[in-house]
N, C-alpha and C positions, 0 to 999 in steps of 0.2 A: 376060257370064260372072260379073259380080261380084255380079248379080240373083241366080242359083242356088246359087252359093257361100253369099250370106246368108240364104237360103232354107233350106237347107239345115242353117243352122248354128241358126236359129229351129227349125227341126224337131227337133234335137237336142237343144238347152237344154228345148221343149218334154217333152221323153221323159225326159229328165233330172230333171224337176219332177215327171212323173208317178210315177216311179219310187220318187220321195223320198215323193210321200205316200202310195204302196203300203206301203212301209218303215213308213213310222209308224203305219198299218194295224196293222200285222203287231207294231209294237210295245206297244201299247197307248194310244198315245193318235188322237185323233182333229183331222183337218184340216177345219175348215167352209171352207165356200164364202170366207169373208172372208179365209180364212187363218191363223185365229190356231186355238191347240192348245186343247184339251178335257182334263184328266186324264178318263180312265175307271178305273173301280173297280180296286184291284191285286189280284195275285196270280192263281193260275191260271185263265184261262176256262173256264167248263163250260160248253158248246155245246151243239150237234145231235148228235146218234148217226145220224141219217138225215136226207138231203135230198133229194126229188123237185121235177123239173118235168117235169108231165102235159100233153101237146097238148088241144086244146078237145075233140079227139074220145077224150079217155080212155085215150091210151098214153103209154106214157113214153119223154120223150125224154131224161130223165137222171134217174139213179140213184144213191146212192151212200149208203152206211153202213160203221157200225165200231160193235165188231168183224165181223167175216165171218163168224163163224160163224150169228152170228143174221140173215143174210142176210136167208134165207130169210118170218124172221118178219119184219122190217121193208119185204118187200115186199108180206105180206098188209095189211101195216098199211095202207099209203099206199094200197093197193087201196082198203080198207072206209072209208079216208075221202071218196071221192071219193062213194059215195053221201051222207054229211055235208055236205062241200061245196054238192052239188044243192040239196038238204034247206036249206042257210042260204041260198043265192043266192032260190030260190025263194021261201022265205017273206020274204025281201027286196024280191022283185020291185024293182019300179020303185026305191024308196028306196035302193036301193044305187047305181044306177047315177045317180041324183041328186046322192048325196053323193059320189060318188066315193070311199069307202069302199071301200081294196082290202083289208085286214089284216080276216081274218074271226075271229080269234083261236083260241080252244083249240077245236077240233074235237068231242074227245072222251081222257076219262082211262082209263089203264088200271093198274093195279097197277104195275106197273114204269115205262109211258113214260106222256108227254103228247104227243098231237098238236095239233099249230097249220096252220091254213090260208092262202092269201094267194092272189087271185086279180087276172089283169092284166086293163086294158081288154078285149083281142085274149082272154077268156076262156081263156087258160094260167093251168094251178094250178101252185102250191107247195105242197108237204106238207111241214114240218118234224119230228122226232119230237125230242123232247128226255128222257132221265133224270130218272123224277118224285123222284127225290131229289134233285138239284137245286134248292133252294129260293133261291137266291141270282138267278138268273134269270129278270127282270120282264117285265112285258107291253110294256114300250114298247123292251127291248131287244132281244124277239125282233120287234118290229115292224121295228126299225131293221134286224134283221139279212136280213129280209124286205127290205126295201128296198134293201139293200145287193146281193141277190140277183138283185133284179127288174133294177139298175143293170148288172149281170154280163149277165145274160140280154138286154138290148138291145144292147148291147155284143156279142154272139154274133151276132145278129139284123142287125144294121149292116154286119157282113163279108160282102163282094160273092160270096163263094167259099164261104158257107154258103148247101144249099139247105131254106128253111125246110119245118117237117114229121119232117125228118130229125134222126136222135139227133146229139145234143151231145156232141161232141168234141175240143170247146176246148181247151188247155192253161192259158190265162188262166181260165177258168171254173171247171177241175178246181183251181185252184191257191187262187182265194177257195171253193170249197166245203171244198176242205182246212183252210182256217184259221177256218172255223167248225165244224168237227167237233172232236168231245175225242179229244185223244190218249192212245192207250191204248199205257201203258207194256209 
C-alpha cells in the first residue's frame, strides 16, 4: 500500500509542477526545459484574433476567433489560406520535409490582418490570423506560439478518449487558445 500511496503522491507534486508553469504561462514569463525563467516583453499581448486547425483533408477541426462578429470573415480567411498552404508545401516539395521546417510564416497580408501558417509532420495546418496593426509582434514569436499550439494539439492527440478526425473539444486546448487571442475589452 505504501507503493501507491507514493505513487500517487508523485502524481500529484507532478501536476502541481505542471500547473505552476501553466501559471507562469499565463503570466508572462517563460519556463525552459532547464527550468530557469525568461523575462518576455511587458505589457499587454497582441495575439491572434483567429486560430484554426485544419485535418490533412481540409476541414476544420477547431476554430476559433474574436471578436464574433467578424466570425464569419475569419473563416473565409483561413478557408483562402489553405490553397497558400498547398501553393508553399508544393513548391517546397521534398526540401521541406528535409528540413523539417514546419513554421511556413506569413501566408498572405491583407489590409486589416496578416495570416501565418504552420504545418505538422501528420500534415495538420494551423492558420493563425493576427491584427496588421500590430507591429510589435515578430516572426519568431508567432513561431513559438505556433509551437506552443502544435505542443496543445499532441497533447489532444495523446488522450485515449479522443477519436482522431473529430472536432476538438478540449478544455485544456480551448483554454491555451484563449490565452493567445487578444482580449477585447
Amino acid at each position: 500500500m505504501p507503493l501507491i500511496s507514493s505513487l500517487w503522491e508523485a502524481k500529484a507534486n507532478r501536476s502541481l509542477e505542471f500547473s505552476c508553469l501553466r501559471s507562469a504561462w499565463g503570466r508572462g514569463s517563460c519556463v525552459t526545459s532547464g527550468g530557469s525563467r525568461d523575462a518576455v516583453r511587458a505589457g499587454p499581448p497582441k495575439m491572434a484574433v483567429c486560430i484554426a486547425v485544419i485535418a490533412k483533408e481540409n476541414y476544420p477541426l477547431y476554430i476559433r476567433s474574436t471578436p464574433t462578429e467578424n466570425e464569419l470573415k475569419f473563416h473565409y480567411m483561413v478557408h483562402t489560406s489553405l490553397d497558400v498552404v498547398d501553393e508553399k508545401i508544393s513548391a517546397m516539395g521534398k526540401a521541406l520535409l528535409d528540413q523539417r521546417e514546419l513554421y511556413l510564416g506569413l501566408l498572405y497580408p491583407t489590409e486589416d490582418y496578416k495570416v501565418y501558417g504552420y504545418i505538422t509532420n501528420s500534415k495538420v495546418k494551423f492558420v493563425m490570423v493576427v491584427d496588421s496593426s500590430n507591429t510589435a509582434l515578430q516572426d519568431n514569436e508567432i513561431c513559438s506560439m505556433f509551437q506552443k499550439l502544435h505542443n496543445s494539439y499532441t497533447d489532444v492527440m495523446c488522450n485515449p478518449f479522443y477519436n482522431p478526425g473529430d472536432r476538438i473539444q478540449s478544455r485544456a486546448f480551448d483554454n491555451m487558445v484563449t490565452s493567445m487571442m487578444i482580449q477585447v475589452c
